[in-house]
N, C-alpha and C positions, 0 to 999 in steps of 0.2 A: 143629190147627195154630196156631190162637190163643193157646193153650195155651204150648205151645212157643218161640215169639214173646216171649211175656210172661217166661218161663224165663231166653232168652237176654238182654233188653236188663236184666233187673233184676240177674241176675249178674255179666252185661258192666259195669254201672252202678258198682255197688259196689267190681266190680276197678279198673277206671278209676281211681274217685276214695279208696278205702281207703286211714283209717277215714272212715266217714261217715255222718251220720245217715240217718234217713229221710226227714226232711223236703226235706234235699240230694238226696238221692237222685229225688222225686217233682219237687221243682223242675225239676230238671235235663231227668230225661225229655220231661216237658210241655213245656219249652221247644223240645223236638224235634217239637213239635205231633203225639207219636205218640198223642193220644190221640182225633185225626180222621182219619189217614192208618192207624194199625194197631189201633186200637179198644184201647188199654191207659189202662184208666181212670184214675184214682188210686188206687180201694179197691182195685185188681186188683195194683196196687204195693205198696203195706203189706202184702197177701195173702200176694203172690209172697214179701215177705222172712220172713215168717212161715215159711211152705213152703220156705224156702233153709234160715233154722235148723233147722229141728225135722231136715232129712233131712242136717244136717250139712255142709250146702255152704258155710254162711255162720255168721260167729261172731257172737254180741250180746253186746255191752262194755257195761254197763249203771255210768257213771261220773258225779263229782259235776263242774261244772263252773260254778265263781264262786257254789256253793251252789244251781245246779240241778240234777237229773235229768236224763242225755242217754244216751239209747242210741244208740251207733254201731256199724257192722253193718264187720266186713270179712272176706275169703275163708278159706276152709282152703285144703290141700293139693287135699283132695277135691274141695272147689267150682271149684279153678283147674283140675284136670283135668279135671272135670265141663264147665265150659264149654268147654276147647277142644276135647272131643266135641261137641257142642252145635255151634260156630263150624264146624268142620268140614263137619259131618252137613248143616246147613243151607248150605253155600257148595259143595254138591257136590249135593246131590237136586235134583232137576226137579220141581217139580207147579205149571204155568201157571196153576191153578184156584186153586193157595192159597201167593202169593207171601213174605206176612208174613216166614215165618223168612228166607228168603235178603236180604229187605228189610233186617231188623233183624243180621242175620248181616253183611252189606256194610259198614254202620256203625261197626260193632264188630273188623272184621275186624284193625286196626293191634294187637289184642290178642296176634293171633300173629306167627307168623316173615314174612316175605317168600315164603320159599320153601315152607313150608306152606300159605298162601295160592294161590299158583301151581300149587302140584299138587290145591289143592281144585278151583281153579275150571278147571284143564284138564280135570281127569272131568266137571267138569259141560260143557265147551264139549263131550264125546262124546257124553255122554247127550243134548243137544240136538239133533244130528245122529243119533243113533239115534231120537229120537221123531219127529225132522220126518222121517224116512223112513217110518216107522211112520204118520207121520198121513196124507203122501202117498198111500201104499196102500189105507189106510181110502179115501180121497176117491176113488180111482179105481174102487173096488169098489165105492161107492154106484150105485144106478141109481134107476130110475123106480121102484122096490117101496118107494123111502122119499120119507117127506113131503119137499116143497122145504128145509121148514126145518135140516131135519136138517144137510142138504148146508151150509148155513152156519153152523149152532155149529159144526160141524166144522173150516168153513174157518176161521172166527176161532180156532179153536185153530192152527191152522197159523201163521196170520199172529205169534201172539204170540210161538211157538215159535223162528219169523223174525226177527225184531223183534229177541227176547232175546238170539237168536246173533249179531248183527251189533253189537248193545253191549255184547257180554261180549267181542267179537274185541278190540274199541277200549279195553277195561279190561284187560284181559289185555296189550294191545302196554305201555301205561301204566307197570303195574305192573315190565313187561321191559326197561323205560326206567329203572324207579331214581323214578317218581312215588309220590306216596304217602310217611306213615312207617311201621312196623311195629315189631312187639317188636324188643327188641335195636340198636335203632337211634337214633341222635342225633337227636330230632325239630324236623325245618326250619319247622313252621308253629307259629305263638304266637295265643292268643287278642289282639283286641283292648284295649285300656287297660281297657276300659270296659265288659267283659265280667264276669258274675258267678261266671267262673269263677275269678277270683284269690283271690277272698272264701272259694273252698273251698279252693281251694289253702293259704292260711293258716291255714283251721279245719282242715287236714288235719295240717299240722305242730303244729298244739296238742293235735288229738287224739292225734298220735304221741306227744309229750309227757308227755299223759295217763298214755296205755296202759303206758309205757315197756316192757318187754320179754312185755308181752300178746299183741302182735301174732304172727300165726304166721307164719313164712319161709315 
């Protein structure tokens, strides 16, 4: 699942901000402190864009810039559909054990539609409701033949399964309100002044620049 995690936000990353080096790309991340809340290192970053090219998801522009060397990485066709399997896959599966992908999936989700969004996360508001029934059973079928402990990982799984559905209801009302931005849509919220996202945003139009008709639609 770590695995997977690391997949999505270095792809998500790239689409996001495409073209864009890696160094951008690694800043960025880590400033998302994902690399103590989902364990995505930096060498597991430079990996990850490794592993996008070589399988084709992600293209490397390797241009001269004021007389330096700069490689910048942006999607294919493949890689953009690639990830919104990936966004999907993770914003609809259930595993309380191993949260990361729907973590970093959540994030990344304004990559799609509105309403692709809405029908991921309505299967997963079922599947939540089918496993809290499913745990309920387990917990009524334990008896005395298993250790005390057992009876409470169990219920802690219950609890999270709880938990999750009562703020996936509250994301889900949000989203059916018109909160949030999504692809295709005019986006309402702007980084601060003084944010380091403006600095990519301008190396993003000089790399377009660069590229001129490199970039792929």
């Amino acid at each position: 699942m770590a695995a997977l995690a690391t997949t999505i936000t270095v792809l998500g990353a790239v689409a996001l901000f495409e073209p864009v080096n890696g160094y951008q790309v690694r800043r960025e991340l880590l400033s998302w402190q994902l690399d103590q809340w989902a364990e995505i290192k930096p060498g597991s970053i430079y990996s990850m864009l490794t592993t996008l090219t070589r399988d084709g998801y992600v293209r490397r522009h390797d241009i001269e810039d004021d007389s330096r060397p700069v490689a910048v990485y942006t999607t294919t066709t493949a890689g953009r559909k690639r990830l919104r399997q990936l966004l999907s896959r993770a914003l609809t599966e259930v595993d309380p054990l191993s949260p990361l992908p729907f973590h970093v999936a959540t994030l990344l989700a304004g990559l799609l539609p509105r309403a692709e969004v809405l029908r991921c996360l309505t299967r997963r508001a079922q599947h939540l409701a089918d496993r809290d029934g499913d745990i309920a059973t387990k917990l009524s079928r334990l008896g005395g033949g298993s250790p005390p402990h057992v009876s409470e990982v169990v219920g802690l799984s219950h609890d999270l399964v709880r938990a999750e559905a009562r703020w996936l209801a509250r994301h889900l009302a949000r989203i059916q309100a018109g909160d949030f931005d999504f692809a295709g849509e005019v986006p309402r919220w702007t980084p601060p002044a003084d944010d380091p996202g403006w600095q990519m945003q301008a190396d993003r139009t000089h790399y377009r620049r660069l590229l001129g008709g490199a970039v792929e639609a």
